[in-house]
C-alpha positions in Angstrom: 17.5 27.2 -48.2 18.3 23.5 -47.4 15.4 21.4 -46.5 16.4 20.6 -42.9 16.3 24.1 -42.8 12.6 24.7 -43.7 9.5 25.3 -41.7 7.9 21.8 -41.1 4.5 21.3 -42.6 1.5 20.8 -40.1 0.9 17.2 -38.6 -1.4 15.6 -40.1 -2.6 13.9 -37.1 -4.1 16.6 -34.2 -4.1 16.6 -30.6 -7.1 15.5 -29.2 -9.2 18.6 -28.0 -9.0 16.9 -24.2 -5.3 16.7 -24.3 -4.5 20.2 -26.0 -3.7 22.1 -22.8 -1.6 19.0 -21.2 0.4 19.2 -24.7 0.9 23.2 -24.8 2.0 22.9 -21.1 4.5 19.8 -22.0 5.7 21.8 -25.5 6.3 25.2 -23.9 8.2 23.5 -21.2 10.4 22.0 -23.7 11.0 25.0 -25.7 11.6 27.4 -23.4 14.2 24.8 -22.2 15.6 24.5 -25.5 15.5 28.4 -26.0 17.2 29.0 -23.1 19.8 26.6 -23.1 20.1 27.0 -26.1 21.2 30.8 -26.2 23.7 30.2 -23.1 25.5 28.2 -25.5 26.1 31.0 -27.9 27.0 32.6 -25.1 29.7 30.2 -24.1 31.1 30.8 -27.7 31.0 34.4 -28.3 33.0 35.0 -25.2 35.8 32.4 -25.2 37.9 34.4 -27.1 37.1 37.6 -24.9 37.8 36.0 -21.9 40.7 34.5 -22.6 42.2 37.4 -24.4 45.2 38.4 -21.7 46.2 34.7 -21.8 46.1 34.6 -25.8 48.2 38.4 -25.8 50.7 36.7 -23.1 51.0 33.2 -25.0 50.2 34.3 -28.1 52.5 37.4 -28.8 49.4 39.6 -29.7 49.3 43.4 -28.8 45.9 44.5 -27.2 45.7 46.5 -30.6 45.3 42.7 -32.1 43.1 41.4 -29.9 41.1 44.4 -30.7 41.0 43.6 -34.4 39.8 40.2 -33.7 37.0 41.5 -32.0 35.9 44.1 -33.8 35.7 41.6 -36.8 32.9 39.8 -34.7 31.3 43.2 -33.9 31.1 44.5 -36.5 29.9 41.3 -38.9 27.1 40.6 -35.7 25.4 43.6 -36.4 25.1 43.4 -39.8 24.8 39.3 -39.4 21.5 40.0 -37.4 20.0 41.7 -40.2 20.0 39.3 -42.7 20.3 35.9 -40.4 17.0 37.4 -38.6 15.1 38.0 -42.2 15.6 34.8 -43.0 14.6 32.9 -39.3 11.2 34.4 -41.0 11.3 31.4 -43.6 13.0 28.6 -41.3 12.3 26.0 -38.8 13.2 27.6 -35.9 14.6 25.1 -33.5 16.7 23.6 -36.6 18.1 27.0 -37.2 18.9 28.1 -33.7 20.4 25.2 -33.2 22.1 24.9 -37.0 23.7 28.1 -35.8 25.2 27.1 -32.6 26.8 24.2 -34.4 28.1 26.1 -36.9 30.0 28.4 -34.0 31.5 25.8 -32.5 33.0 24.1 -35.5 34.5 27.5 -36.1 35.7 28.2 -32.7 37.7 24.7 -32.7 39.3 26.8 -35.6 40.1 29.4 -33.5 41.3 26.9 -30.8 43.5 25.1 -33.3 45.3 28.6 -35.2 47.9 31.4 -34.1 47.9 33.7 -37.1 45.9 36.7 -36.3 44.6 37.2 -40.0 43.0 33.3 -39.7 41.4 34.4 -36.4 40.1 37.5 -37.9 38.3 35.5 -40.9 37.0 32.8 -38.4 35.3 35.7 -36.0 34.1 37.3 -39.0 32.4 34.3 -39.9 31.2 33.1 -36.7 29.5 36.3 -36.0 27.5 35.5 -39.3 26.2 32.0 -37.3 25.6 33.8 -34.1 23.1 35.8 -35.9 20.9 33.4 -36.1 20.3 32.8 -32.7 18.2 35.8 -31.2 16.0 36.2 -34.2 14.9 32.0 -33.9 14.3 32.1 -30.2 12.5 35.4 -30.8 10.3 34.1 -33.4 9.7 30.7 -31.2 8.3 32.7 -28.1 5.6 34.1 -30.8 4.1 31.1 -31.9 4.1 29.5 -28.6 3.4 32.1 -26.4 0.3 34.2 -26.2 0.4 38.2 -25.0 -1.0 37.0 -21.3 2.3 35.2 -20.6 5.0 36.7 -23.2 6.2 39.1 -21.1 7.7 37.1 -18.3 8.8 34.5 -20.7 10.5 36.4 -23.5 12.4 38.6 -19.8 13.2 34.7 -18.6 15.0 34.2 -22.5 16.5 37.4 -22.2 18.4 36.6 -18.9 19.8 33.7 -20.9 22.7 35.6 -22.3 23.7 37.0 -18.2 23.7 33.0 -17.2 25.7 32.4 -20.8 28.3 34.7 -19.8 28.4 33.3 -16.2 28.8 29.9 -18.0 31.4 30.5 -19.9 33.7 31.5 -17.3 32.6 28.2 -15.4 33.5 26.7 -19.2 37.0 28.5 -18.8 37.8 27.5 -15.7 36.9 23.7 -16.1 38.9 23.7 -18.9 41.9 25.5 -17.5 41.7 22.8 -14.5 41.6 20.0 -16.8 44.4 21.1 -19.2 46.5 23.0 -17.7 46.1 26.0 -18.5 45.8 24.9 -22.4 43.9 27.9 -24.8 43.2 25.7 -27.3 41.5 23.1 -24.8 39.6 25.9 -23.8 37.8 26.2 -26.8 37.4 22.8 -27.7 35.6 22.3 -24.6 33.9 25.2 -25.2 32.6 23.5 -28.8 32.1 19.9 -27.1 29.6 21.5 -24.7 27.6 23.3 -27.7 27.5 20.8 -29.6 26.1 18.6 -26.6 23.3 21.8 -26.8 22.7 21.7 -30.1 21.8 18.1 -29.7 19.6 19.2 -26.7 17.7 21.8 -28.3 16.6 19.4 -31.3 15.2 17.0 -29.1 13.7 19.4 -26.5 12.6 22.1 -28.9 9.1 22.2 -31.5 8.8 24.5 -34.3 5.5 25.7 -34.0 2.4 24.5 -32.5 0.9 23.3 -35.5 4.4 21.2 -36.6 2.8 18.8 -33.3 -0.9 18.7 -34.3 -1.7 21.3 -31.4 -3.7 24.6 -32.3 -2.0 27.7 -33.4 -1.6 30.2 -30.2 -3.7 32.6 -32.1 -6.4 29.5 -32.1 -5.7 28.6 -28.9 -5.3 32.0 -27.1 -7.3 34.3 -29.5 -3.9 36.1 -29.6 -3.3 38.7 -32.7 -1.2 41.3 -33.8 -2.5 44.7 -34.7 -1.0 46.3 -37.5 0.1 49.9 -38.1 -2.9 49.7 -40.8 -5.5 48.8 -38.3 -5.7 45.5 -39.3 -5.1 42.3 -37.2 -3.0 39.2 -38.3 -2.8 35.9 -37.1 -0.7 34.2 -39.6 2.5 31.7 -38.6 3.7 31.8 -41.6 3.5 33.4 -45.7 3.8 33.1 -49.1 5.2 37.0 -49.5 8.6 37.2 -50.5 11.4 38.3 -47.7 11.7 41.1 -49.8 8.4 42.2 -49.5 7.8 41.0 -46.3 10.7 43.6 -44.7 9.4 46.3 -47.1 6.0 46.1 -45.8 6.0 45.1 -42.1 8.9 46.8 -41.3 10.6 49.4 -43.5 7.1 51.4 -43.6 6.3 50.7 -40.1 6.4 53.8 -37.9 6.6 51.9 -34.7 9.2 49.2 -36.0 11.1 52.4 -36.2 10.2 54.0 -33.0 11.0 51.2 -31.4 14.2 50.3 -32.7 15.4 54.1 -32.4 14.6 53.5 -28.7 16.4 50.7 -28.4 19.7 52.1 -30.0 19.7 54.8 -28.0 19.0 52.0 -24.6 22.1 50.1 -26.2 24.4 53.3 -26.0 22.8 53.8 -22.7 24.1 50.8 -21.5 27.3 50.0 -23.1 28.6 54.2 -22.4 28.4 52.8 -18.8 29.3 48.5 -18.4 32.1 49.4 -20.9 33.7 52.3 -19.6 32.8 51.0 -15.7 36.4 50.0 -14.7 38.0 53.1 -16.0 35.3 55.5 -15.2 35.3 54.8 -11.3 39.5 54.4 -11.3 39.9 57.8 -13.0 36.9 59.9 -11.3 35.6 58.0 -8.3 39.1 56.4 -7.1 37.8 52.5 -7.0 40.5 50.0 -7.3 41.5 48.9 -10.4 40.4 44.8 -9.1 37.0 45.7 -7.8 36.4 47.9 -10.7 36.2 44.9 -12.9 34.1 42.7 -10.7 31.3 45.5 -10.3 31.2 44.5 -13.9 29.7 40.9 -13.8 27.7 42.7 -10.8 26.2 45.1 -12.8 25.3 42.3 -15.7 23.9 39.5 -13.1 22.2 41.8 -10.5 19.8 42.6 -13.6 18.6 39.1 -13.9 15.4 39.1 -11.0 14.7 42.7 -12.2 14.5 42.0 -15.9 12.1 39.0 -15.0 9.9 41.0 -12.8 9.7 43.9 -15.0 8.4 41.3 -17.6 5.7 39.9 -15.7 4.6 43.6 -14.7 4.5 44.4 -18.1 1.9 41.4 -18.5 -0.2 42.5 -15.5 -0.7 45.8 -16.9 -2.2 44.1 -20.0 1.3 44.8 -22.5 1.4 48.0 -21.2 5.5 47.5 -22.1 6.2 51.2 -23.2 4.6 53.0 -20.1 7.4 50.2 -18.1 10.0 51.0 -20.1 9.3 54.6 -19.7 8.9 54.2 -16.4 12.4 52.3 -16.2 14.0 55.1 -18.4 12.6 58.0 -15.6 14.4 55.9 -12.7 17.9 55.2 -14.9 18.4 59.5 -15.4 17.6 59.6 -11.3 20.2 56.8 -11.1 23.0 58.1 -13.6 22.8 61.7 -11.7 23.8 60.1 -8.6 26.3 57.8 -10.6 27.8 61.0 -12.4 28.2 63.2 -8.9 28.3 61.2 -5.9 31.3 60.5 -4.4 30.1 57.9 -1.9 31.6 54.5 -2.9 28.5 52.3 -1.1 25.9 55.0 -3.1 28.0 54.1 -6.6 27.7 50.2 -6.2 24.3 50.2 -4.7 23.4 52.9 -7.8 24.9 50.5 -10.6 23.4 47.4 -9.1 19.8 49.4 -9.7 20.7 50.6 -13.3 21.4 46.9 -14.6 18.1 46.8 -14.3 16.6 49.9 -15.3 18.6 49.5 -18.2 18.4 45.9 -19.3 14.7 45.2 -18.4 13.5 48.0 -20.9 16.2 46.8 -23.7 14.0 43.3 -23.0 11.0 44.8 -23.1 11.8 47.1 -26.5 12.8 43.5 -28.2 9.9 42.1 -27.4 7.6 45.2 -28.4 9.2 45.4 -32.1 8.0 41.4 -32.4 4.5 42.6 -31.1 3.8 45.4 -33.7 4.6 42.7 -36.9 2.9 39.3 -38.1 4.6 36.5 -36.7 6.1 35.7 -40.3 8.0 38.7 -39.8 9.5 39.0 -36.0 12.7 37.5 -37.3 13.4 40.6 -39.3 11.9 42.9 -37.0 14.7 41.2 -34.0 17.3 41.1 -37.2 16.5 45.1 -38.0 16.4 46.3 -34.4 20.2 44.3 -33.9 21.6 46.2 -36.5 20.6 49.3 -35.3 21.9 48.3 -31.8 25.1 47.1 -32.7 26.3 49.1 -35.6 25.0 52.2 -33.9 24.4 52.3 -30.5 27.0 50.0 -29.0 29.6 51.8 -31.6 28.6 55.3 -30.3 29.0 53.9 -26.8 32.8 52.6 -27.4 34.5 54.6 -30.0 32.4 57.9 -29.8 32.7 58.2 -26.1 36.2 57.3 -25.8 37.2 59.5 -28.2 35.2 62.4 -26.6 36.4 61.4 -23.1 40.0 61.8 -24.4 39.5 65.1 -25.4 36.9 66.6 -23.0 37.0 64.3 -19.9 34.3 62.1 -18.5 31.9 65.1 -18.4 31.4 64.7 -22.6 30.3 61.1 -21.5 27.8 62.6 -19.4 26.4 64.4 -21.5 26.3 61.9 -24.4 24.4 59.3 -22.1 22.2 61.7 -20.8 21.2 62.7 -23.8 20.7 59.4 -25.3 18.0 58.4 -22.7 16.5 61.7 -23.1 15.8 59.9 -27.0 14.4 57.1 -25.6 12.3 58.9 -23.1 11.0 60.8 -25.9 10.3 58.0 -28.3 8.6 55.6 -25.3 6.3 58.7 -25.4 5.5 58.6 -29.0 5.0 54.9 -28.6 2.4 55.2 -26.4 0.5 57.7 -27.9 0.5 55.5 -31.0 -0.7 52.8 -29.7 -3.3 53.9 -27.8 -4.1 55.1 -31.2 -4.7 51.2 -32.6 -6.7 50.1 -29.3 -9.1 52.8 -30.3 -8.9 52.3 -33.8 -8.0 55.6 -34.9 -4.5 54.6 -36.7 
């Protein structure tokens, strides 16, 4: 790994003991600024190309069939990207890689910006998606170390709502652009890159690795916070000497909750894209919306999650990290909700019922991302955020597009029903299991 690359080394001078809580209020301030920020601008990049897709098929020449090749490249090379970009966050300085990442993507979307020829696009997706991998996994890992268990919650939900602002931001991106230059595509995503790399620059100033990178006190030194282990043992460690290799064997391939946890959130992720992306043709075909308000109820459904998602966090931390009984919770109200979006035929009821689900859906998928960090050491959570993404976007966001379409095709929107109905049965199930398990470690009995 290149040196810029690697964890720094502790500062050799400390904070003052009298200044330590001044510091970790100025440095969390910073960082959750930088994380933030940080994450809208991979946003902004991931979704040029989406959103501009009817003006690059109209200017461009491209059949939808293209444009669905293009972005199926970045699908597809995300999900596994997350497994492999998120293992190795594990051994990196975290603000430099979140924010190596972002630069990376927007010296690749100028190459989009600058190209016609499909087969150019398709490599340049393919390899941006590999970049954008290393963004959850980095903020992820950051909230750890800075963050004890009292706080986490509401902080890792405010991180999470990043990527709803992002994809606000890139339309504001889209339009600035179009206003500026006339309507120009490839201005649009060279103004797209100019604002991420202006981010990048922010999140290296604004960001710190670790506490101990700025002579303050770990968090597990500072907060008493730990992790408890599958084994029964507690950890407290930033950072080690073990091997990726044997780091994902240990703390995550033979952890029992890593994979409860991540099952629950693949089945969350089918969940929730079997209804955003099927939302405009779902309540065109069956509940007889038009085909304009259709599409707005889905940027409704994405930002009306936002408050919920942040006050389902800071439940979570009032109940002492009781995350899976929210989630489960969460999961209980979403099957009340997706009965009455399934069979009512009340147009009001249907908006009002998908504004609720954003978040019943999205706070627990928050929630499950954080848990999966909470069961590892901190020298794994970028594999544990890296494993979990795989499993969300390989599986449950491919069962939610290709499965259900092709099911719906053959026998109608009552299949897609079924599917969804079953998947957050799975979850139910497994928040269940999760519980029980840990209740097993508080007591000591794992």
């Amino acid at each position: 790994m290149l040196s810029f690359l690697r964890p720094a080394p502790d500062a050799t001078k400390k904070v003052p003991p009298e200044k330590i809580a001044r510091s970790y209020r100025w440095h969390q301030t910073g960082v959750i600024a930088a994380l933030c920020i940080g994450y809208i601008g991979y946003y902004i990049i991931r979704l040029i190309f989406t959103t501009e897709q009817n003006d690059i098929m109209r200017q461009y020449g491209f059949t939808t069939a293209e444009v669905g090749l293009v972005l199926s490249c970045f699908g597809i090379g995300y999900g596994i990207s997350k497994l492999f970009m998120g293992a190795l966050s594990d051994k990196s300085n975290t603000i430099r890689y979140l924010a190596t990442g972002l630069i990376v993507s927007a010296i690749l979307n100028i190459g989009l910006g600058a190209t016609r020829n499909l087969y150019v696009m398709m490599i340049l997706m393919l390899v941006m998606s590999i970049a954008q991998g290393m963004g959850a996994a980095a903020c992820q890992r950051t909230i750890q170390l800075w963050w004890g268990k009292k706080w986490r919650g509401t902080i890792y939900s405010i991180w999470s709502s990043a990527h709803n602002a992002g994809a606000f931001a890139c339309v504001a991106v889209v339009q600035l652009a179009s206003f500026l230059f006339t309507g120009s595509i490839a201005a649009v995503f060279y103004t797209a890159s100019v604002i991420s790399f202006a981010i990048a620059a922010f999140v290296l100033w604004a960001g710190a690795e670790r506490p101990a990178a700025v002579g303050l006190p770990s968090i597990a030194e500072y907060t008493g916070d730990e992790v408890k282990l599958d084994n029964g043992e507690s950890s407290v460690a930033d950072l080690t000497d073990l091997s990726l290799q044997q780091v994902f064997i240990t703390y995550i391939l033979k952890n029992p909750l890593v994979w409860a946890i991540t099952l629950t959130s693949m089945a969350l992720y089918l969940v929730r894209y079997g209804i955003m992306s099927w939302i405009p043709s779902y309540l065109v075909q069956s509940k007889g919306f038009s085909e304009a308000f259709a599409k707005w109820l889905v940027g409704i459904f994405e930002l009306a999650a936002v408050p919920g998602v942040i006050l389902m966090g800071a439940v979570s931390d009032f109940l002492k990290d009781r995350r899976a009984l929210v989630c489960l919770g969460c999961v209980l109200g979403l099957v009340v909700c997706l009965t009455t979006y399934f069979f009512s035929s009340a147009k009001t009821v249907i908006v009002i019922d998908l504004l609720l689900m954003g978040t019943l859906i999205y706070a627990p998928l928050t929630l499950v991302g954080l848990m999966v960090n909470e069961v590892v050491p901190k020298f794994a959570v970028g594999s544990s955020t890296g494993f979990m993404g795989f499993f969300q976007y390989i599986f449950g966001e491919t069962l939610a597009t290709a499965l259900i379409g092709i099911l719906v095709a053959k026998y109608g929107w009552i299949a897609s029903n079924t599917v969804l109905y079953v998947a957050a049965g799975l979850a139910m199930l497994l928040l269940v299991y999760i519980m029980i398990h840990e209740q097993k470690l508080e007591k000591g009995e794992a």
